[in-house]
C-alpha positions in Angstrom: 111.6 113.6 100.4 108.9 116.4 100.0 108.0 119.0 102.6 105.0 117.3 103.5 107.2 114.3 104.3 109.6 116.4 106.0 107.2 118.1 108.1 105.8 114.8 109.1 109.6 113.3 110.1 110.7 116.8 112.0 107.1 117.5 114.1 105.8 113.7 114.6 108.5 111.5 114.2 111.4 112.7 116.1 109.0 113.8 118.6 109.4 110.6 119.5 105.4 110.6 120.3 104.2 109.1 117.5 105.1 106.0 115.5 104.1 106.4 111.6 102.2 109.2 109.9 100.5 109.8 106.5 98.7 113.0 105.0 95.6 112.5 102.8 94.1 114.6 100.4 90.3 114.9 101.1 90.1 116.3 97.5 92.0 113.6 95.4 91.1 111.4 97.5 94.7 110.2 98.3 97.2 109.9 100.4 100.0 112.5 99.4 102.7 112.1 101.8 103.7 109.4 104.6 106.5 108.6 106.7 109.1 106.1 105.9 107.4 102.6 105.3 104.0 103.5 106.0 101.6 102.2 103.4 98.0 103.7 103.6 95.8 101.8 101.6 93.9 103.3 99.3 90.9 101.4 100.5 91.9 103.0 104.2 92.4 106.7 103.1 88.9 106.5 101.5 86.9 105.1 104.9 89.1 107.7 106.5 87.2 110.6 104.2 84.1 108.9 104.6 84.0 108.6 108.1 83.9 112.5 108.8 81.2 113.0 106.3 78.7 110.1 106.9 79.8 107.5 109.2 80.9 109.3 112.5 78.5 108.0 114.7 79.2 104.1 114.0 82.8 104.8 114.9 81.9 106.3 118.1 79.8 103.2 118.4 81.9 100.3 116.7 85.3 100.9 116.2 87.1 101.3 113.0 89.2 98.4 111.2 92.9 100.0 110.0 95.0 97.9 108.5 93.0 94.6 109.3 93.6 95.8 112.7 90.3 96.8 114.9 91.0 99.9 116.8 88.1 100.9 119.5 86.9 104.9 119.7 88.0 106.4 123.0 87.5 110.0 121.5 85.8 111.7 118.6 84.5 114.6 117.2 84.1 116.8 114.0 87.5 116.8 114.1 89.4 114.6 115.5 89.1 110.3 116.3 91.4 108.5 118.5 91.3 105.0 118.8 93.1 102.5 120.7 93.7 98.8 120.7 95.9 96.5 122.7 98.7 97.2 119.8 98.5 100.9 120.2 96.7 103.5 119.0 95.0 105.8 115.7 94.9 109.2 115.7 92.8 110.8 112.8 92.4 114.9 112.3 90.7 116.3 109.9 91.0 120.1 107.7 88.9 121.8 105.5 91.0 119.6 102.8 93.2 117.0 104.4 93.2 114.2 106.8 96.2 113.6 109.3 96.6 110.0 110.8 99.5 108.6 112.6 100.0 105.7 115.2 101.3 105.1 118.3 102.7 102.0 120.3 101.6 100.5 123.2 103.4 102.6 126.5 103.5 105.7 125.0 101.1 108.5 126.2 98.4 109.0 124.2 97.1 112.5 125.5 100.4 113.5 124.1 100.2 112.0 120.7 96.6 113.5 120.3 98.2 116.8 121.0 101.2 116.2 118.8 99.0 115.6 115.8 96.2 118.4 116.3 99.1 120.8 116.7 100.6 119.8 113.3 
């Protein structure tokens, strides 16, 4: 396990807040570290880039498919999304060079997850 990993297991995931995690490079274009048995796509990670950079305004308005799940915006802004379905929820912050996003189940509170994530 690399740090990134660690850091992900030890501030997310034993939080108990938050339900998977992954890091990805804005640069490379990749994801660079994840939790245990969560897959990013690649196809994911790049309409994850692309949405801070061009496509902002159609999440607010539409929603964003993750996973071939759809996932309605409740928050966003040059920052940060959150999104929400009847599954659970997407949380997605963005650096100057990476992108954060982790999920959450259904029943847990999402104010804290938001504030879980932007911390990290």
């Amino acid at each position: 396990m690399n740090q990134l990993q660690a850091l992900l297991n030890d501030s997310l995931i034993r939080t108990k807040h938050v339900e998977n995690a992954a890091i990805i490079d804005i640069k490379e274009r990749k994801v660079c570290a994840s939790t245990f048995g969560f897959n990013v796509p690649p196809e994911n990670a790049l309409n994850l880039i692309y949405i801070f950079h061009k496509n902002l305004l159609q999440v607010r308005r539409g929603g964003f498919y993750f996973k071939e799940k759809h996932y309605k915006c409740v928050r966003a802004d040059e920052h940060s999304i959150y999104l929400q379905n009847v599954h659970g929820g997407l949380i997605v912050v963005k650096t100057k060079t990476l992108i954060l996003v982790a999920t959450y189940r259904v029943g847990m509170y999402p104010s804290v997850c938001v504030e879980a994530v932007e911390k990290l």
